[in-house]
Biopython code that builds the backbone (N, CA, C, O; Angstrom):
import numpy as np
from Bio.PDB.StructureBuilder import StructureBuilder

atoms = [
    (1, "UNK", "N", (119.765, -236.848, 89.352)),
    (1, "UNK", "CA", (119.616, -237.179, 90.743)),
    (1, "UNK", "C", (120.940, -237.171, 91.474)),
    (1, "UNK", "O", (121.025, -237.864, 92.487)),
    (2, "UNK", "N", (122.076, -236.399, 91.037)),
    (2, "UNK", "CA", (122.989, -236.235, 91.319)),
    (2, "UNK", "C", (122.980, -236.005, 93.310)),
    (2, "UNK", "O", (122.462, -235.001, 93.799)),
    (3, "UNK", "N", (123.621, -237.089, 94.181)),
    (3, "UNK", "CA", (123.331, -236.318, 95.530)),
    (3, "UNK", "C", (122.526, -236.669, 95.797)),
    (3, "UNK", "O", (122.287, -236.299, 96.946)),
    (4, "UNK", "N", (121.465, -237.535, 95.236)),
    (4, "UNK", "CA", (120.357, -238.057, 95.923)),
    (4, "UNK", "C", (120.431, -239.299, 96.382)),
    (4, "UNK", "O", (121.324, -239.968, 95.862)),
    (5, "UNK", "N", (119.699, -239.894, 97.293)),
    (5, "UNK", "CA", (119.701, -241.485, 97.332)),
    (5, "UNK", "C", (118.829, -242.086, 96.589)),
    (5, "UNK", "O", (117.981, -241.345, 96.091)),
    (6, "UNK", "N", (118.778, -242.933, 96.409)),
    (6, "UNK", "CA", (118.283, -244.040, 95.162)),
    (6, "UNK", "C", (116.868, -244.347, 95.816)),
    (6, "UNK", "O", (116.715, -245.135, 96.749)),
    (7, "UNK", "N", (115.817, -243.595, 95.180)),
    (7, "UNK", "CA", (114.295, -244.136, 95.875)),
    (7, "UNK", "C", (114.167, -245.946, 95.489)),
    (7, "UNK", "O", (114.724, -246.645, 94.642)),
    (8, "UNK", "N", (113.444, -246.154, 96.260)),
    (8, "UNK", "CA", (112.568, -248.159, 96.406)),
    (8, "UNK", "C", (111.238, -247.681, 95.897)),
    (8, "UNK", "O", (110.326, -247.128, 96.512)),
    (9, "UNK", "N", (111.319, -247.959, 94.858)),
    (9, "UNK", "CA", (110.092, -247.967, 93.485)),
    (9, "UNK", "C", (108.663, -249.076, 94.516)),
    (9, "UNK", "O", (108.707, -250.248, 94.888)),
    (10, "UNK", "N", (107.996, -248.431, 94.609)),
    (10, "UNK", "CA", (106.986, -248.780, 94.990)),
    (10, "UNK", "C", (106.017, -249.620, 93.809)),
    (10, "UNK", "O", (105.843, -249.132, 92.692)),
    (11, "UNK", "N", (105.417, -250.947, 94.221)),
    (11, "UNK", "CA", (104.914, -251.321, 93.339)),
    (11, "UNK", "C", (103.406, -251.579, 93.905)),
    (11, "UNK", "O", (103.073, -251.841, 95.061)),
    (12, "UNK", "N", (102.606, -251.429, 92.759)),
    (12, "UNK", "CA", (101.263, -251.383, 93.097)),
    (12, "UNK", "C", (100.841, -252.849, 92.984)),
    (12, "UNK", "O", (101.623, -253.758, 92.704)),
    (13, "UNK", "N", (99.783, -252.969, 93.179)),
    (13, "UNK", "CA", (98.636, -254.533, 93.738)),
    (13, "UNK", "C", (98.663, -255.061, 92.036)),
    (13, "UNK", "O", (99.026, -256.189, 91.706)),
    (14, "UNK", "N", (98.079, -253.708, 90.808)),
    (14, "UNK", "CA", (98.017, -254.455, 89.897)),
    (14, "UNK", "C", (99.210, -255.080, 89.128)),
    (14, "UNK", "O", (99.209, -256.210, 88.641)),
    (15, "UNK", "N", (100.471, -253.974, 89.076)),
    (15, "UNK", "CA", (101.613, -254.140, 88.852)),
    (15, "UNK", "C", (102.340, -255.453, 89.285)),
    (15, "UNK", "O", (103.171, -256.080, 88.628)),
    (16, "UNK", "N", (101.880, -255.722, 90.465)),
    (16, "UNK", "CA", (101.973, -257.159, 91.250)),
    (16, "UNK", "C", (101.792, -258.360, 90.496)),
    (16, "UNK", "O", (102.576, -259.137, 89.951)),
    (17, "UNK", "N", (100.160, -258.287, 90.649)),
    (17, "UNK", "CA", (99.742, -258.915, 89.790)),
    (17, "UNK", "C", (99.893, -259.498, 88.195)),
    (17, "UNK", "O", (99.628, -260.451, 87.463)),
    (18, "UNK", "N", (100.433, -258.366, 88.242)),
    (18, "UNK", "CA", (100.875, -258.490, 86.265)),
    (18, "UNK", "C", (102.025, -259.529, 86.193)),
    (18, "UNK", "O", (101.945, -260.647, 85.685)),
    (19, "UNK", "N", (103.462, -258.790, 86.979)),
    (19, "UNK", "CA", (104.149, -259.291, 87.625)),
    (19, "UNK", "C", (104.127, -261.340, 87.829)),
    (19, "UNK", "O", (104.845, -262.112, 87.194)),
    (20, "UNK", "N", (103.458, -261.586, 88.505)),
    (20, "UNK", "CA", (103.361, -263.079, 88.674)),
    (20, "UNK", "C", (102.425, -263.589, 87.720)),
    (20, "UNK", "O", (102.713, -264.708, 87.293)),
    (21, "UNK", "N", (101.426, -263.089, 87.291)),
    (21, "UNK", "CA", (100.661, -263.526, 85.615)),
    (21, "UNK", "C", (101.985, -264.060, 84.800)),
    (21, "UNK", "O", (102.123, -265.256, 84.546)),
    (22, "UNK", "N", (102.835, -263.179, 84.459)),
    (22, "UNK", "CA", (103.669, -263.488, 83.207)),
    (22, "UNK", "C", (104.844, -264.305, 83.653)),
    (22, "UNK", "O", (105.513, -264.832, 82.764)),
    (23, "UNK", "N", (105.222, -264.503, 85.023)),
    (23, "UNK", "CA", (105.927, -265.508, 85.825)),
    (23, "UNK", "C", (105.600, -266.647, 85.586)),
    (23, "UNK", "O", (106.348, -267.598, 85.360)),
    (24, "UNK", "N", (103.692, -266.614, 85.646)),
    (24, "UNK", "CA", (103.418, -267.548, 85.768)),
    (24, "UNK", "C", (103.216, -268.800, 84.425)),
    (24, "UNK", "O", (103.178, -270.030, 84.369)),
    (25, "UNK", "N", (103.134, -267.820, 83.596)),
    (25, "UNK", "CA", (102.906, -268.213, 82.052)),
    (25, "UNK", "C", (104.408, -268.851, 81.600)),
    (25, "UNK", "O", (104.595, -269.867, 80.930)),
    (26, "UNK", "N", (105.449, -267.907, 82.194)),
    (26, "UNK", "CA", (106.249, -268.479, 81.428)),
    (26, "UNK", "C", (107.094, -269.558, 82.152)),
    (26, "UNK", "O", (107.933, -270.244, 81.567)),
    (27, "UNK", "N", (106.753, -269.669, 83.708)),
    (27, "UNK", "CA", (107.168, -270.909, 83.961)),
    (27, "UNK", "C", (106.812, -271.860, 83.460)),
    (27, "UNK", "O", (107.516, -272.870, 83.465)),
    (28, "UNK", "N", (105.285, -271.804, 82.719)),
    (28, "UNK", "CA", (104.694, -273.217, 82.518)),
    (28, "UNK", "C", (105.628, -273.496, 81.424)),
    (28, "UNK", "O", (105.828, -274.671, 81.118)),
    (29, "UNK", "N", (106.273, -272.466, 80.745)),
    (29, "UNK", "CA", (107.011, -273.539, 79.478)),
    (29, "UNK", "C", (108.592, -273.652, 80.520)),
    (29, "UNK", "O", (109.008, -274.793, 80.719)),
    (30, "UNK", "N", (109.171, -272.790, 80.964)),
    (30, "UNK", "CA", (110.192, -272.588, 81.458)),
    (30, "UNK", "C", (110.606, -272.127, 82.314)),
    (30, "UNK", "O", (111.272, -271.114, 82.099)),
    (31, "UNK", "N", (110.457, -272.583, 83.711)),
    (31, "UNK", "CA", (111.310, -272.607, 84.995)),
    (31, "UNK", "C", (112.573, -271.439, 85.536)),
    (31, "UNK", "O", (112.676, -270.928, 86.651)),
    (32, "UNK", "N", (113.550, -271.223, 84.186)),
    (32, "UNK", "CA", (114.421, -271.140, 84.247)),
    (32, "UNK", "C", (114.106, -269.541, 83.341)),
    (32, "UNK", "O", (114.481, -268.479, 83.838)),
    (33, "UNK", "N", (113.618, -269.575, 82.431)),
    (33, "UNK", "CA", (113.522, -268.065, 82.190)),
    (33, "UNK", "C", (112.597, -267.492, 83.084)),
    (33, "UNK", "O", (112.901, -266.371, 83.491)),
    (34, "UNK", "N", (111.645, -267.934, 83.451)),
    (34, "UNK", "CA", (111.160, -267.411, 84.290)),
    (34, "UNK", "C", (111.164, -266.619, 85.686)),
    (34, "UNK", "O", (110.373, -265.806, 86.164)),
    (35, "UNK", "N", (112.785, -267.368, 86.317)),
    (35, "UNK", "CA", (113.369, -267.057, 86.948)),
    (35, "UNK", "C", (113.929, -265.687, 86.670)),
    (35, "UNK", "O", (113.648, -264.740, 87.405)),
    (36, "UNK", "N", (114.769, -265.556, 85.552)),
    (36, "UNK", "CA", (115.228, -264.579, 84.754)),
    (36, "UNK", "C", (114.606, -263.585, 84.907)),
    (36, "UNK", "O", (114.897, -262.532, 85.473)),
    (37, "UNK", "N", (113.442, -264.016, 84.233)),
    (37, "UNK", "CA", (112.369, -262.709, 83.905)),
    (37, "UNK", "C", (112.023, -261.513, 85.194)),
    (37, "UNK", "O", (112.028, -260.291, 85.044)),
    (38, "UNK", "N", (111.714, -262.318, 86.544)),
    (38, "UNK", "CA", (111.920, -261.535, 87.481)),
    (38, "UNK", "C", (113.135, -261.376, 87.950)),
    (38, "UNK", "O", (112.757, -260.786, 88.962)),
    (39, "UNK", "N", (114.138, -261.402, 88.054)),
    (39, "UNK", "CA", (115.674, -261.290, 87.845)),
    (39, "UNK", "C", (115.827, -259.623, 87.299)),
    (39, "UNK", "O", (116.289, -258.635, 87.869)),
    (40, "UNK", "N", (115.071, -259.851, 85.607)),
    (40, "UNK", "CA", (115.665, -258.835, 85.217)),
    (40, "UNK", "C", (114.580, -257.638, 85.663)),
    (40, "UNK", "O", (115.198, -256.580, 85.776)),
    (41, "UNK", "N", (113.237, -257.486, 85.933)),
    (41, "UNK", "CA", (112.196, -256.932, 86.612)),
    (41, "UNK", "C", (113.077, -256.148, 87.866)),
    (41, "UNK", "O", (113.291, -254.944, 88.004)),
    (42, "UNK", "N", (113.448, -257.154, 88.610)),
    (42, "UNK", "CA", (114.391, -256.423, 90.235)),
    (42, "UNK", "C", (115.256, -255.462, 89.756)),
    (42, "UNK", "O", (115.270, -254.319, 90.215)),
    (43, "UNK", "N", (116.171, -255.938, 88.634)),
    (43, "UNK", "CA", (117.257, -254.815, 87.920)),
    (43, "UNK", "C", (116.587, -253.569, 87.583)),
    (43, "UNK", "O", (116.801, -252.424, 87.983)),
    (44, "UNK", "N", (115.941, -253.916, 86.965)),
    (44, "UNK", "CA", (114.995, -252.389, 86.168)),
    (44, "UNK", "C", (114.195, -251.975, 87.517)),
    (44, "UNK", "O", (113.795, -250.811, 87.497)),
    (45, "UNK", "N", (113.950, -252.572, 88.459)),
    (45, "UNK", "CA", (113.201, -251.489, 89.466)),
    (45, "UNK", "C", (114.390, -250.505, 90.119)),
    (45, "UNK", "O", (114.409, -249.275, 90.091)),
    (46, "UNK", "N", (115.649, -251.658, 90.880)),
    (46, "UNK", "CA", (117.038, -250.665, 90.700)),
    (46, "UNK", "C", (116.911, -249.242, 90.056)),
    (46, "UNK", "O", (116.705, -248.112, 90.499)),
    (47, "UNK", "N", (117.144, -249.840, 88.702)),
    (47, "UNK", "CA", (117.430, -248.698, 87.687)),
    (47, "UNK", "C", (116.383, -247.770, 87.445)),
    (47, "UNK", "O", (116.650, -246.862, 86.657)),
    (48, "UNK", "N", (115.208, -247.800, 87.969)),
    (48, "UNK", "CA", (114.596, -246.908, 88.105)),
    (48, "UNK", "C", (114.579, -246.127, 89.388)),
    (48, "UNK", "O", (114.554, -244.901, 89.277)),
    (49, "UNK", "N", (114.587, -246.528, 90.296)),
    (49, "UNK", "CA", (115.012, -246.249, 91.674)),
    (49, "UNK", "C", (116.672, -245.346, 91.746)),
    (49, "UNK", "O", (117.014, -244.601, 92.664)),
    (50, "UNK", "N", (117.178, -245.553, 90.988)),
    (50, "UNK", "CA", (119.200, -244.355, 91.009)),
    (50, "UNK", "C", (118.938, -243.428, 90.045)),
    (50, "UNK", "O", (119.581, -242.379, 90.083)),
    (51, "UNK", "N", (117.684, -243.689, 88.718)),
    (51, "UNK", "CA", (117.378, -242.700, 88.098)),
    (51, "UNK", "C", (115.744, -242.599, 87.065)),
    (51, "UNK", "O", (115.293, -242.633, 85.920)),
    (52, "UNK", "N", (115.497, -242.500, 88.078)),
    (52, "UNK", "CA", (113.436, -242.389, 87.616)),
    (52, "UNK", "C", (113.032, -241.269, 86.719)),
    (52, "UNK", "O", (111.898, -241.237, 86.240)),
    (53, "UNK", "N", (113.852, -240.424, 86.497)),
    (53, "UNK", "CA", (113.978, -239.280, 85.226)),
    (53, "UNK", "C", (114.325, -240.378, 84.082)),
    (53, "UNK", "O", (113.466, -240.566, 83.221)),
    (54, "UNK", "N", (115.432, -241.050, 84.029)),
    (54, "UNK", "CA", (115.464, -241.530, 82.507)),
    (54, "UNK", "C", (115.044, -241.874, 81.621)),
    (54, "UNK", "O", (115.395, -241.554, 80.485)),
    (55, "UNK", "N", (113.869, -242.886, 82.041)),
    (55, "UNK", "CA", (112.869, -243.294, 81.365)),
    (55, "UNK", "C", (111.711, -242.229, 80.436)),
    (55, "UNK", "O", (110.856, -241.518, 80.964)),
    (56, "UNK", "N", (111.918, -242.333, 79.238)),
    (56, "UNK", "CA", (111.072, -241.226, 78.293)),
    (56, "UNK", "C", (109.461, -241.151, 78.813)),
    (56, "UNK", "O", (108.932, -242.197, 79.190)),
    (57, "UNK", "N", (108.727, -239.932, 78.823)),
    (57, "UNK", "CA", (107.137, -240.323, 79.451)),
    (57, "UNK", "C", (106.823, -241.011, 77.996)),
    (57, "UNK", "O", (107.564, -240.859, 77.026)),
    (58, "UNK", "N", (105.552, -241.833, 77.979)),
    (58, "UNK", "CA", (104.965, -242.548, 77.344)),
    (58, "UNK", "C", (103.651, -241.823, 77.572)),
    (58, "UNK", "O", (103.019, -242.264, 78.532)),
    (59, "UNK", "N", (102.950, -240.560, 76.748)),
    (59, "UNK", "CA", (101.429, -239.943, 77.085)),
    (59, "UNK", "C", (100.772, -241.078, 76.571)),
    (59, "UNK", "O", (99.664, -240.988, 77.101)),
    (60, "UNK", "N", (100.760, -242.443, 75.624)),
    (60, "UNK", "CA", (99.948, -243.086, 75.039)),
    (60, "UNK", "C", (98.851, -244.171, 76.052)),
    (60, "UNK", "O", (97.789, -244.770, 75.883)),
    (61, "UNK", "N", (100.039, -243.939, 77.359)),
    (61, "UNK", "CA", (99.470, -244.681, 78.739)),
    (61, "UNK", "C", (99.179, -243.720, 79.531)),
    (61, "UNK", "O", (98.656, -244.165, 80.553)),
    (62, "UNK", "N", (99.318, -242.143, 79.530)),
    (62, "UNK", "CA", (98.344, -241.056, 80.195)),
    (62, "UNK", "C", (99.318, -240.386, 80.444)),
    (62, "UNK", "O", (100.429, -240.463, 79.918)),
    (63, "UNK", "N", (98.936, -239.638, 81.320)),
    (63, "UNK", "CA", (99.559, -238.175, 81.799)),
    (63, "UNK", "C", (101.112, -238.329, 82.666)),
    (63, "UNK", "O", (100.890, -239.115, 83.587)),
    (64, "UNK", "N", (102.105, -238.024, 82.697)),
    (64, "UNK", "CA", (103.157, -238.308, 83.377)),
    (64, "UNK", "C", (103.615, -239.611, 83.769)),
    (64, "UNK", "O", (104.458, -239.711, 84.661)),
    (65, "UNK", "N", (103.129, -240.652, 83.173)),
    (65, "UNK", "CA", (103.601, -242.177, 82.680)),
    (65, "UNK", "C", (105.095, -242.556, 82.456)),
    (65, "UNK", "O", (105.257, -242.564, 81.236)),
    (66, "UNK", "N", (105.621, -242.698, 82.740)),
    (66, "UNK", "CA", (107.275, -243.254, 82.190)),
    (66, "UNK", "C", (107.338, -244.929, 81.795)),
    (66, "UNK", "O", (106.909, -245.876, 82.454)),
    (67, "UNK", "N", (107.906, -244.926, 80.719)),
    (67, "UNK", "CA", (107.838, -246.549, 79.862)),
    (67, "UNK", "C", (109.485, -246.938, 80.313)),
    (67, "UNK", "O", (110.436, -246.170, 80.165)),
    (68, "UNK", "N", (109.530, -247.876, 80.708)),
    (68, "UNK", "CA", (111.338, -248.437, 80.890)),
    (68, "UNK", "C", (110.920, -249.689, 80.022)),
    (68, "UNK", "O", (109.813, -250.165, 80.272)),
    (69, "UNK", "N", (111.742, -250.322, 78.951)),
    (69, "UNK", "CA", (111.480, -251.391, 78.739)),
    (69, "UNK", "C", (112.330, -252.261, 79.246)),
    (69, "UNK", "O", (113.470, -252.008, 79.633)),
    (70, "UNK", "N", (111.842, -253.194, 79.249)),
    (70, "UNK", "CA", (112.461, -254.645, 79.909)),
    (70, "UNK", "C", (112.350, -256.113, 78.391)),
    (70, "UNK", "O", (111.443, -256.943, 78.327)),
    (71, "UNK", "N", (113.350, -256.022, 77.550)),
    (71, "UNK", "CA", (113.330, -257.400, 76.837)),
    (71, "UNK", "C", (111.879, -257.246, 75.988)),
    (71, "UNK", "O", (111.830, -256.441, 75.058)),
    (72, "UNK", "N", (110.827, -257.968, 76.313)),
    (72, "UNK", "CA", (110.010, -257.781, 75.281)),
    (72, "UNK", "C", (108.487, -257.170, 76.314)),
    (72, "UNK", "O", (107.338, -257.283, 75.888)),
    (73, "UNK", "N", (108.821, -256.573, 77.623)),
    (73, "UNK", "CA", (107.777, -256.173, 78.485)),
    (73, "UNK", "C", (107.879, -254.358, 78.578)),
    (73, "UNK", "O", (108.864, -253.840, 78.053)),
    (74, "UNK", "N", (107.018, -253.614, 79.138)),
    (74, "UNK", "CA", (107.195, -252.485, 79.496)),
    (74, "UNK", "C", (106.810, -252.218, 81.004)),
    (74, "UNK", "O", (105.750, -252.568, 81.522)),
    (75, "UNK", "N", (107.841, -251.542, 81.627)),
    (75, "UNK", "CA", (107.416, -251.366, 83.082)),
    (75, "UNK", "C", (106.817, -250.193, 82.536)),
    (75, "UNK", "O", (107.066, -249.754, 81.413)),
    (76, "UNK", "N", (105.597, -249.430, 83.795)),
    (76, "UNK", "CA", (104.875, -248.725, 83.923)),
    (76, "UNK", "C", (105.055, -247.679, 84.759)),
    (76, "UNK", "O", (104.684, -247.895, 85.912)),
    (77, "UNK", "N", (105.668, -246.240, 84.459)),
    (77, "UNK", "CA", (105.483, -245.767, 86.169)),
    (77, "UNK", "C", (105.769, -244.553, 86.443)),
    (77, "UNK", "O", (106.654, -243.989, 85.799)),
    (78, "UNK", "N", (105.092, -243.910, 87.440)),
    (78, "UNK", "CA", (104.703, -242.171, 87.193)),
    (78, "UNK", "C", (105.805, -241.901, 88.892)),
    (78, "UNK", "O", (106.323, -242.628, 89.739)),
    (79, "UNK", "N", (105.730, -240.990, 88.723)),
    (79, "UNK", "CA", (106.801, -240.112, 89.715)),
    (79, "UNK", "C", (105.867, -238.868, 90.467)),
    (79, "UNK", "O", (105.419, -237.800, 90.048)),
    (80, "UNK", "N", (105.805, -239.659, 91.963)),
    (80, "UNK", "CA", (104.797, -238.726, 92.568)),
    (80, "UNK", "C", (105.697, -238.397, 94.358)),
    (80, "UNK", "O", (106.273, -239.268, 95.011)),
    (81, "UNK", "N", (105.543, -236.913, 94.755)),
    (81, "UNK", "CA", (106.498, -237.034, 95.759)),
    (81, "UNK", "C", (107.626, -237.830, 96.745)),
    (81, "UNK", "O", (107.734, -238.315, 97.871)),
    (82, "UNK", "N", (108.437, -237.592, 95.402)),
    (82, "UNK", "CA", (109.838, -238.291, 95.861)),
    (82, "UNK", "C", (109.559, -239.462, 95.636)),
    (82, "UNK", "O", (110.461, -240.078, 96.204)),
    (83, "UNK", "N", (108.820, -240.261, 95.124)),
    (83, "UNK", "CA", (109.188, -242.014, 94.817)),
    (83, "UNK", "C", (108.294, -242.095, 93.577)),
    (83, "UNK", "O", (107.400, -241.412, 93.079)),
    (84, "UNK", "N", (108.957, -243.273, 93.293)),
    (84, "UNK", "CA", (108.863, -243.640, 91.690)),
    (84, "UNK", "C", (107.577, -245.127, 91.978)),
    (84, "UNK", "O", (107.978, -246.064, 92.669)),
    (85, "UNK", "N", (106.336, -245.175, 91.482)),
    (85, "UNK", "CA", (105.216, -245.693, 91.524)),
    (85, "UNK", "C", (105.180, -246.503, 90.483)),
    (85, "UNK", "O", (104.890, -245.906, 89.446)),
    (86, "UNK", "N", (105.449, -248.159, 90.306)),
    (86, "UNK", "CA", (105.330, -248.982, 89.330)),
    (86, "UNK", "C", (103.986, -248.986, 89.328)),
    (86, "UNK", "O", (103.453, -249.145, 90.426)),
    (87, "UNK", "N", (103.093, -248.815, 88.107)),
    (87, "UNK", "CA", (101.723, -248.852, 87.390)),
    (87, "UNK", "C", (101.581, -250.164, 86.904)),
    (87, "UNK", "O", (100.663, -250.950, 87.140)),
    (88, "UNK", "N", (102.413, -250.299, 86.320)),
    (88, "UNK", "CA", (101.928, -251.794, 85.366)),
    (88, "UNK", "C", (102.773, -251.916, 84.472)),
    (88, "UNK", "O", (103.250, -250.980, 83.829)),
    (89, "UNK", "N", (103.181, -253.708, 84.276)),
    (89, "UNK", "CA", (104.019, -254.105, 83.759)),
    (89, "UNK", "C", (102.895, -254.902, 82.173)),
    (89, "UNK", "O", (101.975, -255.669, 82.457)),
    (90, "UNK", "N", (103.100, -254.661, 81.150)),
    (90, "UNK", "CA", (102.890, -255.204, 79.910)),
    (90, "UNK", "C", (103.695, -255.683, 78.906)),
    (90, "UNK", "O", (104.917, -255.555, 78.829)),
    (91, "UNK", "N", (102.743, -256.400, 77.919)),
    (91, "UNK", "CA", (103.844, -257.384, 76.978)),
    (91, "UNK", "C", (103.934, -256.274, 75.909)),
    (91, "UNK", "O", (102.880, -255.857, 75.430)),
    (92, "UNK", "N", (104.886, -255.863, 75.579)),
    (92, "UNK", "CA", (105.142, -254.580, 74.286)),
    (92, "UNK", "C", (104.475, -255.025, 73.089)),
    (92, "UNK", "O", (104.315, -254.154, 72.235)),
    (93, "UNK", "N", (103.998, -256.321, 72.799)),
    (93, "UNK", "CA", (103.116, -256.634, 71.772)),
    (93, "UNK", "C", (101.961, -256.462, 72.030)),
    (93, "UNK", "O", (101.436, -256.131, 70.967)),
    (94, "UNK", "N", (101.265, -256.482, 72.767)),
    (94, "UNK", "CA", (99.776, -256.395, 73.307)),
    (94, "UNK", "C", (99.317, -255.021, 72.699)),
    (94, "UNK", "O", (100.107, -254.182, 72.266)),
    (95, "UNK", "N", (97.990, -254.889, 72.717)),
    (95, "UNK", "CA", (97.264, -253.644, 72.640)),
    (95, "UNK", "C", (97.789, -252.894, 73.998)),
    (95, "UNK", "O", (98.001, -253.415, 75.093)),
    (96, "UNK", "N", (97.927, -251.636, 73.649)),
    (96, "UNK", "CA", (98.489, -250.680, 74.895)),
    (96, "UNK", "C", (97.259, -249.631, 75.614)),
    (96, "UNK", "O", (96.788, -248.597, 75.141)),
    (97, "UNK", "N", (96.864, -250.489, 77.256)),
    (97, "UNK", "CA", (96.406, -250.158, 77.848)),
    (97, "UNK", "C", (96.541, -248.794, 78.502)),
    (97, "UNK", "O", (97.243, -248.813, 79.513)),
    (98, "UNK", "N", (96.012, -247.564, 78.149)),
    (98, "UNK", "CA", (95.882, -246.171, 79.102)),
    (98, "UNK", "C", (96.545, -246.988, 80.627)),
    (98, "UNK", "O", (96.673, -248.201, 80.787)),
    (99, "UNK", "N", (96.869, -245.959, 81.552)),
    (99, "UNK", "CA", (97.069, -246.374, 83.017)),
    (99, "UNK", "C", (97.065, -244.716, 83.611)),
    (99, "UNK", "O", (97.716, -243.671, 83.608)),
    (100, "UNK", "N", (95.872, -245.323, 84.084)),
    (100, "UNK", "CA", (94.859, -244.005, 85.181)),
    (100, "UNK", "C", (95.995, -244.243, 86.647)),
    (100, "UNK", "O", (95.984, -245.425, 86.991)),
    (101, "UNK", "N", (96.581, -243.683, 87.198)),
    (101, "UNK", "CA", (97.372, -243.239, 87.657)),
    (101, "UNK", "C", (96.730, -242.803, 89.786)),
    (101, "UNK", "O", (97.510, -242.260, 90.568)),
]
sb = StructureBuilder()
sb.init_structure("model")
sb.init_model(0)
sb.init_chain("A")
sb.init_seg("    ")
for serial, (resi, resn, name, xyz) in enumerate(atoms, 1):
    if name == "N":
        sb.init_residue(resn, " ", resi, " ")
    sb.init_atom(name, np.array(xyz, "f"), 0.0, 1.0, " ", f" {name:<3s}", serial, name[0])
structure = sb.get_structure()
């Protein structure tokens, strides 16, 4: 992306959602990682946003999928004219949900 400006990763309703689920879980034990946790979420949208190629595709979540991991989560997210589309955020231990796009 040499020369380009840094796309604002668009995040979807469920991605959202996922998003404050696991906020929400882990405030109940801890406040303070929790904080973190979306902390480090904002970083990795950054870093997907200066370079949305880096991330390896993941076909196990569908067709043109990109996996970034985050600590023990996976961001979700496909690359559709000029901006980078957060799909869904999951726990890397979980059963791994397809994401229809």
């Amino acid at each position: 992306m040499s020369g380009r400006k840094a796309l604002k990763p668009i995040v979807t309703t469920r991605a959202e959602r996922e998003i404050r689920d696991i906020a929400d879980y882990i405030a109940e034990h801890n406040i303070e990682a929790a904080i973190n946790f979306l902390g480090e979420i904002n970083e990795q949208f950054v870093k997907i946003g200066q370079h949305p190629e880096a991330a390896p595709l993941a076909a196990e979540f569908g067709p043109n999928i990109r996996k970034r991991v985050s600590g023990n989560y996976l961001l979700l997210y496909t690359l559709f004219n000029e901006q980078a589309i957060i799909l869904a955020v999951q726990h890397g231990k979980k059963k791994r949900r397809r994401i229809v796009p």
